[in-house]
N, C-alpha and C positions, 0 to 999 in steps of 0.2 A: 780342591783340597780343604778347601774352609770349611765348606757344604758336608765333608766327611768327618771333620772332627765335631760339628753341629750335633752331626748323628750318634758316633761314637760316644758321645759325652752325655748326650739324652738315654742311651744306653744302658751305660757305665750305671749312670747314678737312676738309672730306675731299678733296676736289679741293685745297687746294694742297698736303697731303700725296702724295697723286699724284702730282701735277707736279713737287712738291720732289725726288721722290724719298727721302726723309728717312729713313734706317735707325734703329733702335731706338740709345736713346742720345745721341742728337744732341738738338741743341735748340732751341727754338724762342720766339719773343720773341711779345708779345702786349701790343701797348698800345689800349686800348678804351674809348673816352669815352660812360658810359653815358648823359650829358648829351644829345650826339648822337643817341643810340641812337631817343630819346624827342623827337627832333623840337625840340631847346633848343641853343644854344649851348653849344660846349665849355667846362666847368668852371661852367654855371649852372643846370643842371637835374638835377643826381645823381638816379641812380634803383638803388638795391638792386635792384629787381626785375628790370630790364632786366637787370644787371650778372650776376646769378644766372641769367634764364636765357640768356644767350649761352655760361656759364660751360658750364651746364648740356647744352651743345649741340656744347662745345669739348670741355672736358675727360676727358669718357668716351672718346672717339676717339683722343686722344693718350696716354693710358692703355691703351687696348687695342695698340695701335701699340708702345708702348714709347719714346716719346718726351717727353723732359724738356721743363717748361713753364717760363718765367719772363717775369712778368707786371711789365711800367711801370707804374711811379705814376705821376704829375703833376707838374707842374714843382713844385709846393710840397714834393716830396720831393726837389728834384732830379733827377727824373726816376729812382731808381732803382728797383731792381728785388726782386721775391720771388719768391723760387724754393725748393725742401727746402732744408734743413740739408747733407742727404747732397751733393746738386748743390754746392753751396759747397764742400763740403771735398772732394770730387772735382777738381772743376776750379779748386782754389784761388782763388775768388773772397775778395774780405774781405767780412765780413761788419760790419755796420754796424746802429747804434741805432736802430732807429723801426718804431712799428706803424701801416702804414696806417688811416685813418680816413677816410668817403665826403667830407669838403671838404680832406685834409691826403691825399693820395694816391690816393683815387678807389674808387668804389664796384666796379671789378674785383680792385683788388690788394685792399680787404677782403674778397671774394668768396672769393679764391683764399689767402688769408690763413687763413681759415674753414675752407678745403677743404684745404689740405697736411697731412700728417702732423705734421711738423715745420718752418714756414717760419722764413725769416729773411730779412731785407733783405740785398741789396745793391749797390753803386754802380754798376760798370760787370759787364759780360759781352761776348761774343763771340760772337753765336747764330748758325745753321745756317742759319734762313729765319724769316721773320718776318709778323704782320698788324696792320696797323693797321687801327683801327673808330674812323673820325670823327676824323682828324686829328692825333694824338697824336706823331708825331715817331718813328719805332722805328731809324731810320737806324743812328744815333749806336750801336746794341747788334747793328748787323749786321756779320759779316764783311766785307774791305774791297770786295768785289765782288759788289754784289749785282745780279740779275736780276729784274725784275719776271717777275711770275705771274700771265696772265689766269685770272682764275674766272667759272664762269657767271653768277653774280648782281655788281651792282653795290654795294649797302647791305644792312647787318644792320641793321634798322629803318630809320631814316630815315638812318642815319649813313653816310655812304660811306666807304670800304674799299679797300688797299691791300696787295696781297701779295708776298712776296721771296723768293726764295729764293738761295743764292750759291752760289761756284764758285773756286776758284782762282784767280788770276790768271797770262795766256798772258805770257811771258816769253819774250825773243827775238827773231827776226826771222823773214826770210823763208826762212830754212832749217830755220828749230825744227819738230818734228814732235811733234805735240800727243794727249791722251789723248781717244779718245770719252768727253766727260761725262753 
């Protein structure tokens, strides 16, 4: 099963890289309920294992890419987020007190907590394009126009899946002449 959602999730996030178009630098939001993942309602079935390997199936991708990750907690953190240190004081995020734990933030943000060089929490961001895995809410951390993104699979395990990417927003009327995006 584990070996499956590895795959699904190297998947997932190579096509909506694709589709995003997402240049090195940019960022991308990732809220992922391993509960989901494993066939349990959201917030009552944590699973390290699932969480590690969807991680495991994201993260090397978005690393070779060049593109920054920042991973949702759970609403018990209020939803915020982990992302490097470097990401924070690049794009002046605040950085805030708390290390996720699999029932206090969710067994992806410990995953990726594990896996950063240097993480750190925090509250809000502004991401480029986004996936949710089983429900998680990633909206609230999207740019104000976001676009859905069909991908060829429907669920990373049993959890169903939800991709974004965004764009500007068209300003004007019917004389404004607008950019191929």
């Amino acid at each position: 099963m584990y070996e499956q959602i590895t795959e699904q999730a190297r998947t997932v996030i190579t096509e909506l890289l694709d589709q995003a178009k997402l240049k090195p630098g940019q960022l991308l939001v990732i809220g992922c309920s391993s509960s989901e993942m494993v066939g349990q309602r959201i917030g009552k079935g944590s699973s390290m294992e699932a969480a590690e390997a969807a991680f495991a199936g994201i993260y090397p991708v978005l690393q070779q890419k060049g593109i920054q990750l920042a991973v949702q907690c759970c609403e018990h953190l209020n939803r915020s987020l982990i992302v490097e240190r470097e990401v924070a004081e690049a794009r002046g995020f605040e950085i805030v007190n708390v290390i996720p734990q699999p029932h206090a933030g969710g067994s992806f943000a410990v995953t990726a907590w594990k896996n950063f060089r240097d993480p750190v929490a925090v509250e809000t961001i502004v991401a480029d394009a986004g996936l949710d895995i089983g429900g998680t809410l990633i909206g609230m951390h999207l740019r104000r126009v976001a676009v859905p993104v069909r991908v060829s699979l429907k669920q990373i395990g049993e959890a169903n899946i939800l991709c974004a990417r965004t764009r500007p927003k068209y300003v004007g009327g019917s004389r404004a002449v607008y950019q191929e995006m």
